[in-house]
BAKE-851381 format. One record per atom (N, C-alpha, C): x, z, y; residue in one letter. Coordinates in steps of 0.1 Angstrom, whole numbers, plus 5000, padded with zeros to 4 digits. Example, Ala and Ser with C-alpha at 12.3 -4.5 7.8 and 13.67 -1.06 7.14 Angstrom:
2
513250784943A512350784955A513250784967A512850714978S513750714989S512950795000S
This chain:
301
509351165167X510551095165X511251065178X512751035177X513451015185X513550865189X514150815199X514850685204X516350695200X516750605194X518150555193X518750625206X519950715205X520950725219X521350625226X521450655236X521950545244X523050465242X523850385239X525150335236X524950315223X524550365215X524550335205X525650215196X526050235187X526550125184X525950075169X525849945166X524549885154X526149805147X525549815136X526149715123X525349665114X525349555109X524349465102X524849425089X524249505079X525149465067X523649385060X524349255047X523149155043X523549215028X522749175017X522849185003X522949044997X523049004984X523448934978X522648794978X521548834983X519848764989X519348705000X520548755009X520048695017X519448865028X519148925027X518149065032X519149175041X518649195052X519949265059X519449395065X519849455070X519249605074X520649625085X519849685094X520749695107X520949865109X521949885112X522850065109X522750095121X522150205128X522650265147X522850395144X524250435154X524750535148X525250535165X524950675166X525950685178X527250725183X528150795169X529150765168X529850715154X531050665153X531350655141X530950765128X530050675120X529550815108X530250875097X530451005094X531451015085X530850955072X530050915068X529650845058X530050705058X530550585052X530450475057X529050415053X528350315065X527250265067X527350195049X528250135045X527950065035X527750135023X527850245018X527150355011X525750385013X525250385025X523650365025X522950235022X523750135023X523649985019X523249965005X524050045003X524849964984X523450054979X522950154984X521750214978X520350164981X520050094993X519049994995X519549864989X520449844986X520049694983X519949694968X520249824960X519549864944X518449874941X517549874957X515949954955X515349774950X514249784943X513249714946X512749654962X513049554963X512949504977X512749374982X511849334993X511549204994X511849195010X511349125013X511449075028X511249155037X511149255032X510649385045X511949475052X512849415042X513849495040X514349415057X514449295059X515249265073X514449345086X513349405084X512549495094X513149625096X513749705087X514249805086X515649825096X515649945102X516849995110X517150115106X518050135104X518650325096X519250395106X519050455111X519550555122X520250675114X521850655113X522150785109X523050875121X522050945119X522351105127X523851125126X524551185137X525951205135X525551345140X524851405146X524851575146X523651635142X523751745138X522451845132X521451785141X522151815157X520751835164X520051665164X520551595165X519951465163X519751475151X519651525143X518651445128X517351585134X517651665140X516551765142X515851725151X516051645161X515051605171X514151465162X515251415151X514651295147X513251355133X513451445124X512851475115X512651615115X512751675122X512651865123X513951895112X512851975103X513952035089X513751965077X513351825080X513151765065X514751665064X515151635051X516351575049X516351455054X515151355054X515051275062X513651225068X513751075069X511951055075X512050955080X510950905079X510550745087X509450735095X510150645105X508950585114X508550515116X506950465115X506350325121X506150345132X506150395142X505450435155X506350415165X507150565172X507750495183X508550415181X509150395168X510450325166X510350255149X509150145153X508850115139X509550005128X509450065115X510750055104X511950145106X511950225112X513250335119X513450425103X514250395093X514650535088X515650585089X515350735092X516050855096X516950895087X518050915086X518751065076X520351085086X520351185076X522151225080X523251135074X524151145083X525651055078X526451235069X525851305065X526751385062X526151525055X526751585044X526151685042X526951775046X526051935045X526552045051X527352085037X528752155037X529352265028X528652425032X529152535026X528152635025X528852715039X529752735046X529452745062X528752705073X527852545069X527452455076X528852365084X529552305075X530552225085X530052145074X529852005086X529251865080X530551845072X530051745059X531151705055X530551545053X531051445046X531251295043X530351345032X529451245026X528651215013X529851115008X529951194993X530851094987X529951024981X530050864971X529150784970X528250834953X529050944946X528251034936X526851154943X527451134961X526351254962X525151194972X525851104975X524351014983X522951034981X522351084991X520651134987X519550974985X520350914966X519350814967X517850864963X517850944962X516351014961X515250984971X515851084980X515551044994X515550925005X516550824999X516050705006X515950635000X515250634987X514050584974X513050564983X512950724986X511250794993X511250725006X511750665012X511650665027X511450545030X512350485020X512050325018X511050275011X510250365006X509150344998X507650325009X508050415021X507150395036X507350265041X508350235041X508850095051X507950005038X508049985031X507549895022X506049905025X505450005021X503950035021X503449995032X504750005046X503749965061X504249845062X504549745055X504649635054X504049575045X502849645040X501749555031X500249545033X499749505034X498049495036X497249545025X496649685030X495649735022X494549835032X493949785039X493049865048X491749935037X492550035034X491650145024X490850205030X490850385024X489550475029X489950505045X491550495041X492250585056X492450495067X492450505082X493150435088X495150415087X495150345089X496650325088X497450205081X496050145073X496750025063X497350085054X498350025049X499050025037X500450125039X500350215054X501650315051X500450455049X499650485049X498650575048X497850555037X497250415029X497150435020X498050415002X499050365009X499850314996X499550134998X500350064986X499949974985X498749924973X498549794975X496849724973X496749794952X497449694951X497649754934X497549834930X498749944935X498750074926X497550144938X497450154946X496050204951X495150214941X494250084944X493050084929X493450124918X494450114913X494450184895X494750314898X495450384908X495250544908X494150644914X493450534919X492050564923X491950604937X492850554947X493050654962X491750614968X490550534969X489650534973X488550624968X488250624960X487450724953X487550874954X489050894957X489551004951X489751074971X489751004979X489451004993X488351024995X487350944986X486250984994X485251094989X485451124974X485351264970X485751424975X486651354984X487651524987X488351544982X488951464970X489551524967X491651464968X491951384979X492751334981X492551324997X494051324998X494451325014X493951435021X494151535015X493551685023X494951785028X496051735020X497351805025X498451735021X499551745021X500951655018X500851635006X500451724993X500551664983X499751534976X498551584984X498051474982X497451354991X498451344999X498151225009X498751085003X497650985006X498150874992X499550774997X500050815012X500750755014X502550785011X502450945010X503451015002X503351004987X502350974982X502050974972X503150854962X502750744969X503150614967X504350614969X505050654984X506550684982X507350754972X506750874966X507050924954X507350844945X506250794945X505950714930X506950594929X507150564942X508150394942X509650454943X510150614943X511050664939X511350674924X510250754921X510150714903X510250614899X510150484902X510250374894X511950344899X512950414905X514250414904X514650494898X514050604903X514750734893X513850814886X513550744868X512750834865X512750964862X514151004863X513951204864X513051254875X513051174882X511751244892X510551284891X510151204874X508851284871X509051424865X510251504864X510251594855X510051684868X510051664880X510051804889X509251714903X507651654897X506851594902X505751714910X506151714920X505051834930X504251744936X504251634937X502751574944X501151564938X500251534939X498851554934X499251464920X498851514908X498951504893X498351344893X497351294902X496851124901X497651054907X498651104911X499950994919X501251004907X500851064895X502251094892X502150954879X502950834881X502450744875X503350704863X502550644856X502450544843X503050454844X503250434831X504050274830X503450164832X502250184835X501150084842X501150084863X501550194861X501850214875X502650164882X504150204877X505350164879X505649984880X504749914868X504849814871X503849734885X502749784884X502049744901X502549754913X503749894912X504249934927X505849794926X506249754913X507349684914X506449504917X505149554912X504249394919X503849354929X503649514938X503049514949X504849464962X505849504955X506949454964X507249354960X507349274950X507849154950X507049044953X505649064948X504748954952X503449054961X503449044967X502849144981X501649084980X500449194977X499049144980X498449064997X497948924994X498148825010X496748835013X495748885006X494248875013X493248835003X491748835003X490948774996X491248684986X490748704973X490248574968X488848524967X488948364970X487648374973X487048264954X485548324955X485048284942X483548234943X482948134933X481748104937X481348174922X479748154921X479048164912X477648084911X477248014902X475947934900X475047914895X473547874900X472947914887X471647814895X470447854886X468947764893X467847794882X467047794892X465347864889X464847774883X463947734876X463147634874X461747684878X460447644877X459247604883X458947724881X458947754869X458647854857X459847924851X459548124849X460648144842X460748264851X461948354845X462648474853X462748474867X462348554874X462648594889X463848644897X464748674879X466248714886X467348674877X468248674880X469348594874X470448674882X471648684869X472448854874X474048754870X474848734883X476048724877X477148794878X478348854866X478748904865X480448874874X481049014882X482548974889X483449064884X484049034880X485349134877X485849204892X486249314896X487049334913X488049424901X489149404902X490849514898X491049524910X490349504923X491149544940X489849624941X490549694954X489349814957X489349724973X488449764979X488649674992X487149624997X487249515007X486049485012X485749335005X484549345002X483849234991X483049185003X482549025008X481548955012X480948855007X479848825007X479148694999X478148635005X478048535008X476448505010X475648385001X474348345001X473948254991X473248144999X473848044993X472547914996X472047844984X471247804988X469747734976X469947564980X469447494971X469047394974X467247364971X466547244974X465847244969X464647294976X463847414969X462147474980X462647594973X463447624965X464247754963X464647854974X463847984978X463948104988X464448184976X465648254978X466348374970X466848524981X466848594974X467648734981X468648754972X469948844978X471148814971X471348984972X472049034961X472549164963X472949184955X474449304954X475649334947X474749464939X474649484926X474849604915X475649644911X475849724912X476949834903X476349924894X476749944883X476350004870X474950034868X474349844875X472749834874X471949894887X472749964897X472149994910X472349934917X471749904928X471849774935X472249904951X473349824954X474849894964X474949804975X474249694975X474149594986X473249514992X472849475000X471949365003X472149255014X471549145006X472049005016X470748995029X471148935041X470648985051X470648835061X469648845068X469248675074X468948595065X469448445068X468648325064X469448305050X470948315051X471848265048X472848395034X471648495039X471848635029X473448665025X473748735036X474948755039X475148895033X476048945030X476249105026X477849115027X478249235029X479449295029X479049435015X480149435008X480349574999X481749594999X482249735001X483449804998X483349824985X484449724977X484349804962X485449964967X484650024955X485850174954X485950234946X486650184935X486650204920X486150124913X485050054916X484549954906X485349804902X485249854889X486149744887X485349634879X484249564878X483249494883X482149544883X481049394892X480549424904X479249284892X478149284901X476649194897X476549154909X476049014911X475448964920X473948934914X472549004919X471348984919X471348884925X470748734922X469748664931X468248674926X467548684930X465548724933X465048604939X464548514931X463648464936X462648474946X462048424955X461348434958X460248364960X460448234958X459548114954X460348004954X459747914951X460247714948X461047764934X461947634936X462747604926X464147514932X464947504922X466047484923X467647554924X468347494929X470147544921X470747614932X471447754931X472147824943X473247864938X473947904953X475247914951X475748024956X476348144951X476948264958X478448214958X478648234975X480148234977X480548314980X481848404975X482048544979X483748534980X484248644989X485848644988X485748784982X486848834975X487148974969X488249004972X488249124971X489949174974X490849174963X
């Protein structure tokens, strides 16, 4: 990606909310900045939107230094929240012309703005990258990008990288003709269950763990193990540890579909589990001798 030209000159347009997005253009664009406005501020959008800067290209070769040959493109990196496009389309000579406001590529800055969002949410999945590499926390888990990463069978080429994926997909929830000519991997192409998580994941933004206890106690006499049940709908990192009261010694560890996927470790039987797909989870406590009341504290994703 490119740096803004030198001189540049910026304009700051806000929406009806409060939410502003800043325009750098290095010369006057034949498009007016507020046509690219009037189409973000239609998208689904929360606070991430004042992070955003749109760089529209005023010549070929700057949208080519900025994106190669793609229509447009975003960057978190050298120039992070930077989305890229043209102030103009080509007629069939190649002479730029003005986008009138019927020909605006809101398709394309659906998709682009669909990255700015995703790297503005917390979901440290299979991939490095957080939440512009894996999607966001919600629709993540219900489309299975953990699983489906660590199988092989996701994130192996563009179509199926879960972070395009998700852009896609938060295109589709503005424009649903987009599923009729859907080329991305067939587990990104989403449901009406979908569409609503990616519109949950922007308005109310997943903020970190919840944290949950569970209780229970041995008597003198009786069972050696005692199994409580967790719901996880997040894929993510699960921690817990257990304390006893009492002459009660327990071991603590996470089951999944009756296999035991974790174990609590020291005094204080500490464990970490990545759920990844499971959408609940068992906490084993094991006696080990005495008696009395314990307590598993855990945070989930």
């Amino acid at each position: 990606m490119v740096a803004p030209v030198a001189g540049a000159a910026t304009t700051t347009l806000t929406d009806a909310h409060g939410h502003s997005v800043e325009f750098v253009s290095s010369a006057p664009p034949q498009t007016p900045e507020q046509q690219f406005a009037d189409v973000l501020f239609g998208l689904v959008h929360g606070a991430e939107m004042d992070a955003l800067t749109v760089h529209l290209n005023v010549t070929e070769q700057e949208h080519r230094d900025a994106c190669g040959d793609a229509a447009g493109c975003y960057s978190h990196g050298l120039n992070p929240g930077t989305l890229y496009v043209r102030a103009f389309d080509v007629n069939e000579i190649g002479d730029p012309i003005p986008y009138t406001p019927q020909e605006m590529p809101r398709g394309l800055i659906a998709h682009e703005y669909g990255h700015h969002v995703s790297a503005h949410r917390v979901n440290d999945g299979p991939l490095e990258g957080g939440g512009l590499a894996n999607g966001t926390k919600r629709w993540a888990s219900y489309v299975g990008v953990c699983p489906g990463v660590r199988a092989g069978a996701l994130a192996v080429d563009y179509p199926s990288w879960p972070g395009e994926g998700f852009a896609e997909a938060y295109r589709s929830l503005h424009f649903p003709e987009n599923l009729n000519f859907w080329f991305m991997h067939p587990q990104y192409k989403p449901d009406q269950r979908a569409l609503d998580l990616i519109r949950e994941d922007v308005v109310n933004p997943y903020s970190g763990p919840t944290r949950v206890k569970a209780k229970g106690k041995f008597k003198a006499r009786g069972k050696g193990k005692q199994r409580k049940r967790l719901e996880t709908p997040l894929d993510g990192e699960l921690t817990a540890s257990l304390k006893t009261k009492g002459s009660l010694r327990a071991k603590l560890a996470v089951l999944v579909d009756g296999k035991r996927v974790a174990k609590g470790k020291g005094r204080k039987q500490e464990l970490t589990y990545e759920v990844c797909g499971a959408r609940q989870i068992e906490f084993e406590v094991k006696r080990k001798r005495g008696k009395g009341r314990y307590t598993v504290k855990a945070a989930r994703p």
